[in-house]
N, C-alpha and C positions, 0 to 999 in steps of 0.2 A: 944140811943138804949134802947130798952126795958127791962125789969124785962125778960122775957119770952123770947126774943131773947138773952138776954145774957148766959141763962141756954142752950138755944137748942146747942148756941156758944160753950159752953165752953165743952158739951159734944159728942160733933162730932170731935172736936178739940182732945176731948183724943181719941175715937175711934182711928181717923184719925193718931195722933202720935202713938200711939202702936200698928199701925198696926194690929190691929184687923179685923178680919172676923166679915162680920155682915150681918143679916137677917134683909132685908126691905120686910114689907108687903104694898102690893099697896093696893089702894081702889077698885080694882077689882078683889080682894084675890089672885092675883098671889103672888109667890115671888120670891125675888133675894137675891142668895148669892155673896157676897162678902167684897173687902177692900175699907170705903172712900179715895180718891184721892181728895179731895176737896170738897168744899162747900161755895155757898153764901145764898144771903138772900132767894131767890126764888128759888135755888135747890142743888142737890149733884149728883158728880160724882163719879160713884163706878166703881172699876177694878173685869170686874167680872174673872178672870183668862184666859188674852190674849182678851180680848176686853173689852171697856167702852160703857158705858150708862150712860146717863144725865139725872136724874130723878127731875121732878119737883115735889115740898114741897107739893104741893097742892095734887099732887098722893099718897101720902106715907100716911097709915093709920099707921106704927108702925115702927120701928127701935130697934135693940137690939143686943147685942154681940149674935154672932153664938156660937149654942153650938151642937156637932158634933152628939148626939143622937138625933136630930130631924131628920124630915123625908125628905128624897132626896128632891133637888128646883129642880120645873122647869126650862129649859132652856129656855132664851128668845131669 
């Protein structure tokens, strides 16, 4: 495994253990809140509160813990 995949690993891995809320921005400037529920090499599955989406890596321009003064996400 890579220098670059070990870093993406190990911090989706924390996300994902504590449970954290988190902002994906797609490459089509939409975004999604929620918690990861998993992830491999080619994607992540996030619980957005009572349903999942399987986001491919390739869509995701940006990933970041949620921080609750940002401004309302769209629903998808």
């Amino acid at each position: 495994m890579s220098d670059e995949q070990d870093l993406q690993n190990a911090y989706l891995n924390r996300l994902r253990r504590e449970g954290q809320r988190v902002a994906v921005w797609l490459v089509s400037g939409k975004r999604l809140v929620g918690r990861i529920k998993g992830h491999d090499r080619f994607t992540v599955l996030l619980d957005l509160g009572g349903s999942e989406q399987l986001i491919f890596k390739h869509a995701m321009a940006a990933i970041s813990p949620y921080r609750e003064r940002e401004a309302p996400s769209a629903s998808v």
